[in-house]
Each structure stands twice: as C-alpha cells, then as structure tokens.
C-alpha positions, 0 to 999 in steps of 0.5 A: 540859726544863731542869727534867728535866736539873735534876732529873737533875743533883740525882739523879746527885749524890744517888746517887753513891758518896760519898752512899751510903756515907756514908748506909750509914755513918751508919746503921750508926753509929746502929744500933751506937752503944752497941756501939761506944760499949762497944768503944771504952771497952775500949781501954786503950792507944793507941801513937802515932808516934813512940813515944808512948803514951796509956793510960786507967784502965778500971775507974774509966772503967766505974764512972763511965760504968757502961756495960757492967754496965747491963741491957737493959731490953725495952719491955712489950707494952702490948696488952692482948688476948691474941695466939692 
C-alpha cells in the first residue's frame, strides 16, 4: 500500500504544471532551434536600463555563421520500389 502513495506521490510531481510546461518548452525549443536561432541573429540593437545599449554588426555576423542564406537540403527517398 505505501508503494501506491509512492507512486502517487512521484506522479503528482511529475505531472504537475511546472513539469508540463517545462517539457512543452523544451520541445518547442528543440523543434525551432534554428528559427530562433535566425531570429536572434537579426537583433541589431538591444537598449537596456538605464540608458545603455548594445549593438552587433549583422552582416559580418551572417557571413561568418552563413546561417540564413544556407538551403534546406531534404533527405533522398532511399526506397528503391516505386510508390503507386
């Protein structure tokens, strides 16, 4: 029987919101990483508080990561019948 509340215990914990969202986040990080990844690189200007602000050089940051102008290069078919 304490076996059970164990069990229930590690359940409760495992499904709680924290748990779920955090899970659904990291999916979506992982299933997205190169769009965020481009997103991010397009920021040229971050102002901060108090007046402060940071600026990149995009251009030379794209030539370097050569990130957006890459192609989307989809796997071959590597089934050799013939799909009717």
């Amino acid at each position: 029987m304490e076996y059970f509340k164990l069990s229930l215990e590690y359940f409760k914990v495992l499904l709680s919101t924290q748990m779920v969202t955090g899970v659904i986040l990291l999916v979506f990080m992982l299933l997205f990483k190169s769009d965020i990844k481009a997103l991010i690189l397009r920021i040229a200007k971050i102002r901060l508080p108090g007046g402060g602000e940071i600026s990149t050089p995009q251009l030379e940051k794209q030539v370097k990561e050569n990130i957006l102008d890459k192609p989307i290069v989809l796997p071959k078919d590597t089934d050799d019948k013939k799909h009717t």
